[in-house]
Structure formats: structure tokens, C-alpha cells
N, CA, C and O atoms as a Maestro MAE file, in Angstrom:
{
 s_m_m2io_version
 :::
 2.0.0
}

f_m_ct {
 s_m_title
 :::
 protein
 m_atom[316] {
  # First column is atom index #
  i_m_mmod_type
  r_m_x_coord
  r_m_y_coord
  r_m_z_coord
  i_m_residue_number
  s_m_chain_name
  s_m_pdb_residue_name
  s_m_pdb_atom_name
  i_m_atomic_number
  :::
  1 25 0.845 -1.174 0.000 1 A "UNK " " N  " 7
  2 3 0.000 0.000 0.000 1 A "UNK " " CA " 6
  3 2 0.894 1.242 0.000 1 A "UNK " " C  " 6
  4 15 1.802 1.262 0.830 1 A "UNK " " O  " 8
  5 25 0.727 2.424 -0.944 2 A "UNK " " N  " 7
  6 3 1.226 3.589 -1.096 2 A "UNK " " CA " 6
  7 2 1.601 4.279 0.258 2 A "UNK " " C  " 6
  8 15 2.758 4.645 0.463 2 A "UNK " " O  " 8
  9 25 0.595 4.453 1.184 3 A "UNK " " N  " 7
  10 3 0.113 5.174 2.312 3 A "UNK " " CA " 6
  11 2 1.630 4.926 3.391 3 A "UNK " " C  " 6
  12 15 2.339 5.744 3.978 3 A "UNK " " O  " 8
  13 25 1.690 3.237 3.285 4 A "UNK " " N  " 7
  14 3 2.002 2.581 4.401 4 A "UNK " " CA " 6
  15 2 3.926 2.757 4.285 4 A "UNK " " C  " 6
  16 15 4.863 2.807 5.083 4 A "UNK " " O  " 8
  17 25 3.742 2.802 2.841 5 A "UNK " " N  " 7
  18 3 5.165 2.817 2.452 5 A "UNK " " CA " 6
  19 2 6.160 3.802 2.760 5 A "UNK " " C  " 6
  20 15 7.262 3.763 3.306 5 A "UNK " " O  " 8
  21 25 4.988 5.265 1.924 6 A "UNK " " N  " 7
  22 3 5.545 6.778 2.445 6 A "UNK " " CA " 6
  23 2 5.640 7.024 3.559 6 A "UNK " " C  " 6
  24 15 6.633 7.605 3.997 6 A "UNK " " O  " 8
  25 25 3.865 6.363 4.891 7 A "UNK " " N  " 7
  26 3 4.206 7.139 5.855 7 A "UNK " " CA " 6
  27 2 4.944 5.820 7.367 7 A "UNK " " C  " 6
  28 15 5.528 6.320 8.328 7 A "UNK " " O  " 8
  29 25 4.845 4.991 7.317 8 A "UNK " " N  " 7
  30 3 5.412 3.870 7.882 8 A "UNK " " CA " 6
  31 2 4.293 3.221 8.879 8 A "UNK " " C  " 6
  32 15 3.085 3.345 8.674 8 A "UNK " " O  " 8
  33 25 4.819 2.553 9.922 9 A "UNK " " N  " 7
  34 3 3.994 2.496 10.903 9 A "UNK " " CA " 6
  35 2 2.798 3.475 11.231 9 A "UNK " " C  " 6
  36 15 2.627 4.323 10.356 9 A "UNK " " O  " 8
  37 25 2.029 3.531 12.188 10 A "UNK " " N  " 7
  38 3 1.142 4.156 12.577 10 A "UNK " " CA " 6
  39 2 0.190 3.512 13.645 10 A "UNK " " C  " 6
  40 15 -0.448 2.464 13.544 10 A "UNK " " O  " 8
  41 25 0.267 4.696 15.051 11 A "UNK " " N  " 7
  42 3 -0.682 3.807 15.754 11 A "UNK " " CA " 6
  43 2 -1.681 4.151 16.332 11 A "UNK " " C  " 6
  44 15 -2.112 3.703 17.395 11 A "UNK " " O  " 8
  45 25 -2.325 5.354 15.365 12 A "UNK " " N  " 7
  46 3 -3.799 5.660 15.491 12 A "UNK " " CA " 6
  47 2 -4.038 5.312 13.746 12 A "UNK " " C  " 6
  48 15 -3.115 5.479 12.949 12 A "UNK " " O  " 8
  49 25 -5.514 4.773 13.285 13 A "UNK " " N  " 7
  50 3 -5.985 4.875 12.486 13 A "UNK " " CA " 6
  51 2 -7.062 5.513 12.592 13 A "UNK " " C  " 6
  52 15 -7.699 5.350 13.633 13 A "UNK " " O  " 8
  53 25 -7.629 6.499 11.476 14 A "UNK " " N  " 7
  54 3 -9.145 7.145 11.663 14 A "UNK " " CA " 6
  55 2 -9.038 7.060 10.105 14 A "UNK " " C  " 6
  56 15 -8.247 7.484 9.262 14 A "UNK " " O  " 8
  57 25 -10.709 5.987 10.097 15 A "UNK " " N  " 7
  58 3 -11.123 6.034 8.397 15 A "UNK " " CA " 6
  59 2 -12.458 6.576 8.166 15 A "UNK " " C  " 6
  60 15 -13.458 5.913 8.442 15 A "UNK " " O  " 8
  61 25 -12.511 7.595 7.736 16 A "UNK " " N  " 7
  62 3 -12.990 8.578 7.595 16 A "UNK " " CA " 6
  63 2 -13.884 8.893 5.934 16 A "UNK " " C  " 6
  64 15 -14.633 9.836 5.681 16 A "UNK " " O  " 8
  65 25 -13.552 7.966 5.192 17 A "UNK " " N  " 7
  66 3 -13.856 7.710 3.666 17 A "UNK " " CA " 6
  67 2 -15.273 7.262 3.798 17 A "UNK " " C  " 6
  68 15 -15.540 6.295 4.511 17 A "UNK " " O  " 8
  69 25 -16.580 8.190 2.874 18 A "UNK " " N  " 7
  70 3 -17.401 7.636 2.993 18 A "UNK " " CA " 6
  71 2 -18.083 8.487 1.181 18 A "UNK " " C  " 6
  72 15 -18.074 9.706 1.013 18 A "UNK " " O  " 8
  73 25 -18.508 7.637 0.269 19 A "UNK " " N  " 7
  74 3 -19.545 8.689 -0.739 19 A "UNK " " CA " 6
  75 2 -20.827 7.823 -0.698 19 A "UNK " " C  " 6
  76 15 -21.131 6.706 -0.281 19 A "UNK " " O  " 8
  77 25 -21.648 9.211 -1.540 20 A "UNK " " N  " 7
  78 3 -22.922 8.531 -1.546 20 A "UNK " " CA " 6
  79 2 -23.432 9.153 -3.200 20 A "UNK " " C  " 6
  80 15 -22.843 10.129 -3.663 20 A "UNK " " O  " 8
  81 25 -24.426 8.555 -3.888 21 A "UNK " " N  " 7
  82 3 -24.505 8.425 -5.281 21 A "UNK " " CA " 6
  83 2 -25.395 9.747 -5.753 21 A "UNK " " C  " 6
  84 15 -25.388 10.278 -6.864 21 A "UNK " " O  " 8
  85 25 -26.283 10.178 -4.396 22 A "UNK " " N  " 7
  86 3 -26.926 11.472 -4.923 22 A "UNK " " CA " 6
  87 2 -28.014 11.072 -5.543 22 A "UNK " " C  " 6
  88 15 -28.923 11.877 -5.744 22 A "UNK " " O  " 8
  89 25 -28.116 9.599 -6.003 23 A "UNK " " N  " 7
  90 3 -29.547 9.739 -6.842 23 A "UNK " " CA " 6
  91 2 -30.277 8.129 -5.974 23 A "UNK " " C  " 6
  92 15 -29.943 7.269 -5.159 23 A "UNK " " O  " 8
  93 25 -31.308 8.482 -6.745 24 A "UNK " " N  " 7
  94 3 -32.420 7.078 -6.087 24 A "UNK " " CA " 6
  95 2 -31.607 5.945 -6.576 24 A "UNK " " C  " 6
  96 15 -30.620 6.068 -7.302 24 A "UNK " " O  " 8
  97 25 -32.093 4.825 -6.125 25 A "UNK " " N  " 7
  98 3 -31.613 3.277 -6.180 25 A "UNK " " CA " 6
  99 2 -31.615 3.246 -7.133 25 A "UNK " " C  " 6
  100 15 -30.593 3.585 -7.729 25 A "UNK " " O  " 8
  101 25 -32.636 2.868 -7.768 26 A "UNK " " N  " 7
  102 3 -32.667 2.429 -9.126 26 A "UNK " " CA " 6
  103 2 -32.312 3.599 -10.306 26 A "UNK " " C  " 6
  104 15 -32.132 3.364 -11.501 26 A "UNK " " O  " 8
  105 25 -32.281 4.391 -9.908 27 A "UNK " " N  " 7
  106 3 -31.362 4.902 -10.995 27 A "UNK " " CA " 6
  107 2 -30.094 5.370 -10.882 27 A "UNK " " C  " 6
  108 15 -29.670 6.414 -11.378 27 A "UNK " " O  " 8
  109 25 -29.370 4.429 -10.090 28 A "UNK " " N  " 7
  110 3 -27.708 5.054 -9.951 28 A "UNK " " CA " 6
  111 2 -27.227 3.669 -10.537 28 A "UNK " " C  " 6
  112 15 -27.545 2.544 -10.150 28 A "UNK " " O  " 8
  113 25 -26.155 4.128 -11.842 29 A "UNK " " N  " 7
  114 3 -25.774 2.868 -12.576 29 A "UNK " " CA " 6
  115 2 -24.960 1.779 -11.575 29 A "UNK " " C  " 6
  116 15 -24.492 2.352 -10.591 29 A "UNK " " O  " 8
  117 25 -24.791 0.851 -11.603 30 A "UNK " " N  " 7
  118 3 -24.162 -0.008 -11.391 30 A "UNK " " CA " 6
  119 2 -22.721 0.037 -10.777 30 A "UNK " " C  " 6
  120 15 -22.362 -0.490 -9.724 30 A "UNK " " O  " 8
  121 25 -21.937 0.807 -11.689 31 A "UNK " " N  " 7
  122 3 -20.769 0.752 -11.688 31 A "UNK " " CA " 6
  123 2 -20.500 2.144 -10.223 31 A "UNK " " C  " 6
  124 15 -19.473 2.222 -9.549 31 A "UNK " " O  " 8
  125 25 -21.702 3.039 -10.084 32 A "UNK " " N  " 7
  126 3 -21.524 3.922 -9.180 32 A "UNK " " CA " 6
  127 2 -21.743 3.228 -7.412 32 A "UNK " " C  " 6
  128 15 -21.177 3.573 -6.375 32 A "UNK " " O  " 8
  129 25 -22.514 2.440 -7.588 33 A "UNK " " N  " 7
  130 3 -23.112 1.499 -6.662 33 A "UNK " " CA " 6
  131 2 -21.533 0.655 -6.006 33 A "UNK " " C  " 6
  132 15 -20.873 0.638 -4.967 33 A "UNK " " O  " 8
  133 25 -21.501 -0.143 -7.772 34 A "UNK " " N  " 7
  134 3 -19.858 -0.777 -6.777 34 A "UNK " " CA " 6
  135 2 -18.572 0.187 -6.123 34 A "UNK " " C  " 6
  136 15 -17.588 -0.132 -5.456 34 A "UNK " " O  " 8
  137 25 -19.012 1.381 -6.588 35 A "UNK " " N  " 7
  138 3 -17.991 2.749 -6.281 35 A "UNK " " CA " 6
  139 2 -18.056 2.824 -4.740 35 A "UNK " " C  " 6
  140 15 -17.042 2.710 -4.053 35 A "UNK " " O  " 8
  141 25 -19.381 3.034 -4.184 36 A "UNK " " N  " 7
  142 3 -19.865 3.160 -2.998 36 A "UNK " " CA " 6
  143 2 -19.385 2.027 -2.279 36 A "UNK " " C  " 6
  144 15 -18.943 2.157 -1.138 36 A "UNK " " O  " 8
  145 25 -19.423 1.230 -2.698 37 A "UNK " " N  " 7
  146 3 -19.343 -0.544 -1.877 37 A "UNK " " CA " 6
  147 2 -17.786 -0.185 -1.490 37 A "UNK " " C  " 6
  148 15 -17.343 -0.039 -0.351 37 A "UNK " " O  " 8
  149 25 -17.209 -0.101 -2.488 38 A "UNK " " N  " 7
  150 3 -15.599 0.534 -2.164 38 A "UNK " " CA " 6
  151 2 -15.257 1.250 -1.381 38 A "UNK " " C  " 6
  152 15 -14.420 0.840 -0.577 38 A "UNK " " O  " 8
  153 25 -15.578 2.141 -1.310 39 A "UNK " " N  " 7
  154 3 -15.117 3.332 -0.509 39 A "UNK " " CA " 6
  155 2 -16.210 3.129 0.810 39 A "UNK " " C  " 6
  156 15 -15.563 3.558 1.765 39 A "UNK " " O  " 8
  157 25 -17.291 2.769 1.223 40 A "UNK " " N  " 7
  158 3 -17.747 3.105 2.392 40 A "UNK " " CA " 6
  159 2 -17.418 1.407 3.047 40 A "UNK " " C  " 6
  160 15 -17.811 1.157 4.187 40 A "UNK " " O  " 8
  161 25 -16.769 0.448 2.322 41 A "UNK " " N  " 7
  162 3 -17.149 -0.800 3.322 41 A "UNK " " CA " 6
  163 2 -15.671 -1.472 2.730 41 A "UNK " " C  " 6
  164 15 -15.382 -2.139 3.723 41 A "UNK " " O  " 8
  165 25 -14.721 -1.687 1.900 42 A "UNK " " N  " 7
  166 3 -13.834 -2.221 1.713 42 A "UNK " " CA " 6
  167 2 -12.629 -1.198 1.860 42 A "UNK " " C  " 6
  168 15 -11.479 -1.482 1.524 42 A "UNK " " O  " 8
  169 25 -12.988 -0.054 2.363 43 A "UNK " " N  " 7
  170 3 -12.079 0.561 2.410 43 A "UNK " " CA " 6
  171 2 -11.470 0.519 3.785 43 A "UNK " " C  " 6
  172 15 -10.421 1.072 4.115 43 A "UNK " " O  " 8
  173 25 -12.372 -0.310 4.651 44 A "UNK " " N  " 7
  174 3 -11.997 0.095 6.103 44 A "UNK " " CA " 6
  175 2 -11.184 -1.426 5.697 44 A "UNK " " C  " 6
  176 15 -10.008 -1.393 6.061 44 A "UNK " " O  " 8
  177 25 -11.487 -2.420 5.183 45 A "UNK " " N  " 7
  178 3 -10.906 -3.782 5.365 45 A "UNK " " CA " 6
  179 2 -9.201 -3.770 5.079 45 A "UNK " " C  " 6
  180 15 -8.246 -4.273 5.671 45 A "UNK " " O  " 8
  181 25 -9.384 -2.712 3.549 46 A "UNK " " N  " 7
  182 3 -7.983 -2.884 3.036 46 A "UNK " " CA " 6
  183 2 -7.272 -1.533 4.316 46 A "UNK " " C  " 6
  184 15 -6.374 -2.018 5.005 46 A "UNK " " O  " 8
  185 25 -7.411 -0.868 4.458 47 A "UNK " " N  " 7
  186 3 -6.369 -0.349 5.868 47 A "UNK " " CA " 6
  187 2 -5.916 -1.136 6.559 47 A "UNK " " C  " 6
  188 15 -4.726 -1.450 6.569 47 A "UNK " " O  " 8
  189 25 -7.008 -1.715 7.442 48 A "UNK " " N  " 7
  190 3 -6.531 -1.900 8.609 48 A "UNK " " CA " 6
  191 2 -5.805 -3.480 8.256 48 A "UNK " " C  " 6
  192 15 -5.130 -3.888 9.201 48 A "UNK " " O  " 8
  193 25 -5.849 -4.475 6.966 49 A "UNK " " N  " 7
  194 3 -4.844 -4.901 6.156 49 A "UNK " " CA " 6
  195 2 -3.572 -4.541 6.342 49 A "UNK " " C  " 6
  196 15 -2.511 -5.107 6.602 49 A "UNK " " O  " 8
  197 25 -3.973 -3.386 6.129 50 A "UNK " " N  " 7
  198 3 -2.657 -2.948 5.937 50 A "UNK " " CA " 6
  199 2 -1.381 -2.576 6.980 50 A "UNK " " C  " 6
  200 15 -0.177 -2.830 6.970 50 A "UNK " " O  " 8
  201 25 -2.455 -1.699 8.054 51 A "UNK " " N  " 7
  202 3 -1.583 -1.156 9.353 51 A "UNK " " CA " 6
  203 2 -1.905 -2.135 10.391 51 A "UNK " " C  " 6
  204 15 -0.954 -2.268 11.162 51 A "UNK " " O  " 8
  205 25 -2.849 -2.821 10.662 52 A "UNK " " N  " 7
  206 3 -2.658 -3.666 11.813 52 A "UNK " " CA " 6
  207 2 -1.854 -4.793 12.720 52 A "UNK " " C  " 6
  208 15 -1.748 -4.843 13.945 52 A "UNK " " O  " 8
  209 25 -1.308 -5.707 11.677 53 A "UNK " " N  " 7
  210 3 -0.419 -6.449 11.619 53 A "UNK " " CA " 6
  211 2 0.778 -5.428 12.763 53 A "UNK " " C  " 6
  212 15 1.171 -5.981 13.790 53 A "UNK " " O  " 8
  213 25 1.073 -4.519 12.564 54 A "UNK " " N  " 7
  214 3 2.661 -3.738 12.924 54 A "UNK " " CA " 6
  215 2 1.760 -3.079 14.521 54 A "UNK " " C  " 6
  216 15 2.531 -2.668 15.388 54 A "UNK " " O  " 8
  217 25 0.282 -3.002 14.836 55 A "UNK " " N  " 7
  218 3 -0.214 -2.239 15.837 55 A "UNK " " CA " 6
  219 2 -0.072 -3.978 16.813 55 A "UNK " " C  " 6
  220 15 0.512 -4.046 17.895 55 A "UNK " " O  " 8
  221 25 -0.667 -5.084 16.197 56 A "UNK " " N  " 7
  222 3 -0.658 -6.565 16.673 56 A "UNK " " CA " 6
  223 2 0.860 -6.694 17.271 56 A "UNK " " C  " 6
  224 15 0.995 -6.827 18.487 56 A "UNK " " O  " 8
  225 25 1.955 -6.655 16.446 57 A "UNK " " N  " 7
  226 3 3.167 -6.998 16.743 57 A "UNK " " CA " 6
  227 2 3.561 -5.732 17.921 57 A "UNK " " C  " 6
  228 15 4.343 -6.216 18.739 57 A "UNK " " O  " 8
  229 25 3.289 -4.455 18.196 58 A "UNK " " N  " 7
  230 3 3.617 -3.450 19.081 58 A "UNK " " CA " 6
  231 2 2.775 -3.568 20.016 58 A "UNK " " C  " 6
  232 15 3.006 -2.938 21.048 58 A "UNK " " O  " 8
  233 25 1.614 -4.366 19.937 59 A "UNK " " N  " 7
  234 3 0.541 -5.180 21.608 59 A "UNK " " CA " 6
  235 2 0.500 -3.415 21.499 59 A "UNK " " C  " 6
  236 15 0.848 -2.853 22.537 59 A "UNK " " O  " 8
  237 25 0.119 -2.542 20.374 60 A "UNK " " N  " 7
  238 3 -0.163 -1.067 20.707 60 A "UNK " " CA " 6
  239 2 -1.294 -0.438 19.367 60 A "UNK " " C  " 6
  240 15 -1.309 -0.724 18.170 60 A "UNK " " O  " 8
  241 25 -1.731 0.036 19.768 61 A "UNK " " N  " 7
  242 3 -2.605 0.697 18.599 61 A "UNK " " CA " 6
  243 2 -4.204 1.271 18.056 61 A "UNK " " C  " 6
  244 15 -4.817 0.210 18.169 61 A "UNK " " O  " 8
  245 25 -4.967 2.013 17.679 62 A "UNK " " N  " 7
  246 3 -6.028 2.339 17.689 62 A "UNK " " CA " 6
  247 2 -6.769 2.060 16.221 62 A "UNK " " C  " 6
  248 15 -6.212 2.522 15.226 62 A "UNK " " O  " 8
  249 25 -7.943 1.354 16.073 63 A "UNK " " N  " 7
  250 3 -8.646 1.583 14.656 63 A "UNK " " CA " 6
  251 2 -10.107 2.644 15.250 63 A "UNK " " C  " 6
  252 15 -10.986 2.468 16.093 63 A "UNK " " O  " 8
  253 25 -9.847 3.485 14.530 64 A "UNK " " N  " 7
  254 3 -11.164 4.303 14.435 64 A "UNK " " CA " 6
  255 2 -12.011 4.496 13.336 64 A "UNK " " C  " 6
  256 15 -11.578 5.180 12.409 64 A "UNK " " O  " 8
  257 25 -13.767 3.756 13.224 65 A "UNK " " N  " 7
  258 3 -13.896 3.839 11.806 65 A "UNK " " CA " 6
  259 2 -14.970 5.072 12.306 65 A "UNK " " C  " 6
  260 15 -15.244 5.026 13.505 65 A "UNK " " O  " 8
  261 25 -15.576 6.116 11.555 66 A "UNK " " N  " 7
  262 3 -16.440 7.187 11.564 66 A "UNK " " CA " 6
  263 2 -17.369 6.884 10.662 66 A "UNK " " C  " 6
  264 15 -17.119 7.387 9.567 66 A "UNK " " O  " 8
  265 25 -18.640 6.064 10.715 67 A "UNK " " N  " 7
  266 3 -19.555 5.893 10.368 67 A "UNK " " CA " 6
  267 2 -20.125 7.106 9.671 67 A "UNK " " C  " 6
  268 15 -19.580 8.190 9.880 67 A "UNK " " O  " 8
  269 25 -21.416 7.017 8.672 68 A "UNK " " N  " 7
  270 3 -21.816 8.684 8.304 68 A "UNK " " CA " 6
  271 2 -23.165 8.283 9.080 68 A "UNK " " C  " 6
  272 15 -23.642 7.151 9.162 68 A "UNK " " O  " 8
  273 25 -23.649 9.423 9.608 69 A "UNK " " N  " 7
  274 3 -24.964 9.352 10.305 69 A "UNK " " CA " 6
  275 2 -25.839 9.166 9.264 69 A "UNK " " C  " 6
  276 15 -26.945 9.698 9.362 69 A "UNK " " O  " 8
  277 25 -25.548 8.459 8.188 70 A "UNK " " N  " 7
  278 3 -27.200 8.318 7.547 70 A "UNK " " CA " 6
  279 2 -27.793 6.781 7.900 70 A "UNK " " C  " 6
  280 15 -28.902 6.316 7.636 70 A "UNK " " O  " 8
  281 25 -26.827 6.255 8.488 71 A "UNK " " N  " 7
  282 3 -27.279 5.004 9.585 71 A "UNK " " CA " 6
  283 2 -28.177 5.339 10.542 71 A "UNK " " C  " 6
  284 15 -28.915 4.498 11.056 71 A "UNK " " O  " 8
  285 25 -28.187 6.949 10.946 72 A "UNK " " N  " 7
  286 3 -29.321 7.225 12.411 72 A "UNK " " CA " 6
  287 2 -30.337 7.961 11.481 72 A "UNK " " C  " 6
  288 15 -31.470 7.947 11.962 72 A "UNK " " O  " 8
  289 25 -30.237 8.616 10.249 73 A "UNK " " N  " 7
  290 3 -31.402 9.071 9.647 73 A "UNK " " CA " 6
  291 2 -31.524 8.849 8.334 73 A "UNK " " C  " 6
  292 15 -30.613 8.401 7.638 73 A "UNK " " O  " 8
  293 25 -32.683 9.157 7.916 74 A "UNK " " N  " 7
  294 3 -32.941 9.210 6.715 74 A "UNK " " CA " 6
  295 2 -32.622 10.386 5.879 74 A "UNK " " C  " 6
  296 15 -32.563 11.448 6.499 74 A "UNK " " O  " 8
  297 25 -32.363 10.438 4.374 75 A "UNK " " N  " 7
  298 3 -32.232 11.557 3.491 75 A "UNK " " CA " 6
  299 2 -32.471 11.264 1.750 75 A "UNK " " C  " 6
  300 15 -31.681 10.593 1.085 75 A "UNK " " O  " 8
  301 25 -33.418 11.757 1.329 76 A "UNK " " N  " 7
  302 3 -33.556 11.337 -0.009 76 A "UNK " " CA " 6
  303 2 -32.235 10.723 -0.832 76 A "UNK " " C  " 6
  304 15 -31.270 10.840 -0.076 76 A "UNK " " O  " 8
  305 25 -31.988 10.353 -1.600 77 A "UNK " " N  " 7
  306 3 -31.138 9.979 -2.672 77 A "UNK " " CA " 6
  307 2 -29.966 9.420 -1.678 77 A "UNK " " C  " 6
  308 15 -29.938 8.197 -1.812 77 A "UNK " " O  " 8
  309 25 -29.438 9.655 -1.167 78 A "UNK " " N  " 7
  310 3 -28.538 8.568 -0.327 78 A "UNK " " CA " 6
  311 2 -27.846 7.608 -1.179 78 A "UNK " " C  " 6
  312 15 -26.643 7.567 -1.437 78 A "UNK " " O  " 8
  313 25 -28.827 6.806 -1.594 79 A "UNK " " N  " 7
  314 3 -28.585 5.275 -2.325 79 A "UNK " " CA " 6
  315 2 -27.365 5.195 -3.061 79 A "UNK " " C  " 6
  316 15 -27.061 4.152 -3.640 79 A "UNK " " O  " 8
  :::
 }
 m_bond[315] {
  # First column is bond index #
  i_m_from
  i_m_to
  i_m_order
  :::
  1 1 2 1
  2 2 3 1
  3 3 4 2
  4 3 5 1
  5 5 6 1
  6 6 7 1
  7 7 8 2
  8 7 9 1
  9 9 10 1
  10 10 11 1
  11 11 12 2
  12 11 13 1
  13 13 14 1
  14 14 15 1
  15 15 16 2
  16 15 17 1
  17 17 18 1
  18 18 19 1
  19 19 20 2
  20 19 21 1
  21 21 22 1
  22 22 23 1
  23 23 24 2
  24 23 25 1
  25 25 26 1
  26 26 27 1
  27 27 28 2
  28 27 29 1
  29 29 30 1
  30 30 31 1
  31 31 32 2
  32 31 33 1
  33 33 34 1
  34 34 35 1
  35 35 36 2
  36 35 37 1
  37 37 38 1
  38 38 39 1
  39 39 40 2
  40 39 41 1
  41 41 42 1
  42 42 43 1
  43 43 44 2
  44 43 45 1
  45 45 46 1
  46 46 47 1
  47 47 48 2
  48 47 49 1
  49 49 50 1
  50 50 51 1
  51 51 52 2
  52 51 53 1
  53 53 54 1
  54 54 55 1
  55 55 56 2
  56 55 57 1
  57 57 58 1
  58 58 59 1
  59 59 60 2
  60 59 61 1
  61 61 62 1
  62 62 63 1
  63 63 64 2
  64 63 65 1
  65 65 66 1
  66 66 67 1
  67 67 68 2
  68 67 69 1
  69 69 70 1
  70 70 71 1
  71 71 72 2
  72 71 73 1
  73 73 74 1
  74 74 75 1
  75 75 76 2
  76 75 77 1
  77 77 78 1
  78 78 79 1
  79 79 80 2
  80 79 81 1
  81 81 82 1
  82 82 83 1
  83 83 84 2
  84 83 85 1
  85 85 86 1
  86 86 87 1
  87 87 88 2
  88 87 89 1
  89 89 90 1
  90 90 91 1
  91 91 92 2
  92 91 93 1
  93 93 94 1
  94 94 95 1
  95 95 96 2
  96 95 97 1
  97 97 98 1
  98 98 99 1
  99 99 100 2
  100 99 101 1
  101 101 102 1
  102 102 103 1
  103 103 104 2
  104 103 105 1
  105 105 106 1
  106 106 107 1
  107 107 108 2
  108 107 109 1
  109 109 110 1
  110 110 111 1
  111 111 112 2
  112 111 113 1
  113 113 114 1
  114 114 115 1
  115 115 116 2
  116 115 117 1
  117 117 118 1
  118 118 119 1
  119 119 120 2
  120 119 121 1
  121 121 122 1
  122 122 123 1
  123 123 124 2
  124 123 125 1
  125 125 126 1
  126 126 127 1
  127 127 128 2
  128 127 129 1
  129 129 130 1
  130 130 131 1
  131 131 132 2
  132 131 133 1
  133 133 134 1
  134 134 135 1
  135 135 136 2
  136 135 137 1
  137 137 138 1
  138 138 139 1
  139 139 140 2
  140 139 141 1
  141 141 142 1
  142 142 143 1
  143 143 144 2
  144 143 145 1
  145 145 146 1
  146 146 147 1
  147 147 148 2
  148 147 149 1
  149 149 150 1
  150 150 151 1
  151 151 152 2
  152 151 153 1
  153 153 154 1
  154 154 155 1
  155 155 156 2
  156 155 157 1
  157 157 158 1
  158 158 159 1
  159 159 160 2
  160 159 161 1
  161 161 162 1
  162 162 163 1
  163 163 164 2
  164 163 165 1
  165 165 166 1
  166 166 167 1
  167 167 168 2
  168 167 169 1
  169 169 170 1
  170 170 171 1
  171 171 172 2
  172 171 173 1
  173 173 174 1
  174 174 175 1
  175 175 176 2
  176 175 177 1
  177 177 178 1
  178 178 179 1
  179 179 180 2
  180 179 181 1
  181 181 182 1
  182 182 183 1
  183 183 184 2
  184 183 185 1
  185 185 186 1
  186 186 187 1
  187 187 188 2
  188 187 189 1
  189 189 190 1
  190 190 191 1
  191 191 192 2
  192 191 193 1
  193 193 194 1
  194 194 195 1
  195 195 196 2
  196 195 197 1
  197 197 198 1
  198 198 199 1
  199 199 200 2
  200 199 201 1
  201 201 202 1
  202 202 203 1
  203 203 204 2
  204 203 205 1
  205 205 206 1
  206 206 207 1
  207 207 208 2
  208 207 209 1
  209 209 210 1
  210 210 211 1
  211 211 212 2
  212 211 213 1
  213 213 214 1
  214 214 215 1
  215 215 216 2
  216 215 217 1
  217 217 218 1
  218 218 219 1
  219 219 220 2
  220 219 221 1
  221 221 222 1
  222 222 223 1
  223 223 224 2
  224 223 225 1
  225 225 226 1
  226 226 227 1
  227 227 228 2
  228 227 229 1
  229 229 230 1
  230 230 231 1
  231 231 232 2
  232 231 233 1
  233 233 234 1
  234 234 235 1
  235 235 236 2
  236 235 237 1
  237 237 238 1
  238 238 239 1
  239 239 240 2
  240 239 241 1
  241 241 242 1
  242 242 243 1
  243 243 244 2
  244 243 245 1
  245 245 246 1
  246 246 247 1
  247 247 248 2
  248 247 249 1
  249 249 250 1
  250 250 251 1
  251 251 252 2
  252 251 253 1
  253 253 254 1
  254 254 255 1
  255 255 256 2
  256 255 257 1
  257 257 258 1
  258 258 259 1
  259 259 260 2
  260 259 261 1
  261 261 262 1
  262 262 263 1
  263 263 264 2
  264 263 265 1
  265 265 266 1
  266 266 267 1
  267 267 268 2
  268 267 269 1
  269 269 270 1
  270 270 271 1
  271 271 272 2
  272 271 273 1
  273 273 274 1
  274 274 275 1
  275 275 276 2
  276 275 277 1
  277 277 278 1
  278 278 279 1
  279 279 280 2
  280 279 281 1
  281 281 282 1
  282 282 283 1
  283 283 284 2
  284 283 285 1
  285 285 286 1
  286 286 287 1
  287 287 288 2
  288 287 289 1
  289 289 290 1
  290 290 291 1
  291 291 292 2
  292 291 293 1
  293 293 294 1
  294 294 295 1
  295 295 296 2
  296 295 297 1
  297 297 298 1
  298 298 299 1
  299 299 300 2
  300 299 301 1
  301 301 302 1
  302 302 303 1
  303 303 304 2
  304 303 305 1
  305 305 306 1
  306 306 307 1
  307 307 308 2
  308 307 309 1
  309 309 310 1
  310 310 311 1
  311 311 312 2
  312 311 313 1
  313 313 314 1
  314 314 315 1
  315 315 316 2
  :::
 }
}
């Protein structure tokens, strides 16, 4: 990973990455949908991939993920 290379270790994480498509379900293509899947749910997997291992081996370290509150409410187009 780019991140891990430039910045090294690390033993706070905060993932903070979240989009949303702006339009209704059924009409946000496909390919915007798997965009979303990326960035709001595989993005936390491939980090902490990445930095945890070195927080495991230092018995030291923090993952922080920041959810978007549209889990506590509702808002048109979201999807």
C-alpha cells in the first residue's frame, strides 16, 4: 500500500472515507453502486490490512472507523 510505504507504521488509524450516489436506487448505474461498496465498506478492510499487523506486533494501537450518520437518519437519494 502507497500510504504505508511513504508514511510507515502508525498507531492511530481514523477512516474517515465515505460517498454517496446522490440519486435514487434504481437509478444510480451499477458501476456507481460498486464505487460506494468501495469506498464506504472495503475501504476500512484494506487499511486496517494494511496497518494492523505492525499495531498486533507493538501489543499497541487504535482503529477508528467514523460511520456517516445516515445510519441514524434518513435523506432522499442517499442510495
Amino acid at each position: 500500500m502507497q500510504v504505508k510505504r511513504e508514511v510507515g507504521d502508525v498507531s492511530i488509524l481514523v477512516n474517515n472515507a465515505g460517498i454517496v450516489t446522490g440519486k435514487k436506487f434504481m437509478d444510480a448505474p451499477d458501476s456507481l453502486i460498486e464505487k460506494t461498496m468501495e469506498v464506504n465498506t472495503m475501504a476500512h478492510f484494506w487499511t486496517y490490512k494494511a496497518f494492523l499487523p505492525a499495531m498486533i506486533a507493538n501489543n499497541h494501537g487504535h482503529l477508528v472507523s467514523i460511520a456517516s450518520s445516515a445510519g441514524l437518519i434518513s435523506c432522499n437519494g442517499l442510495a
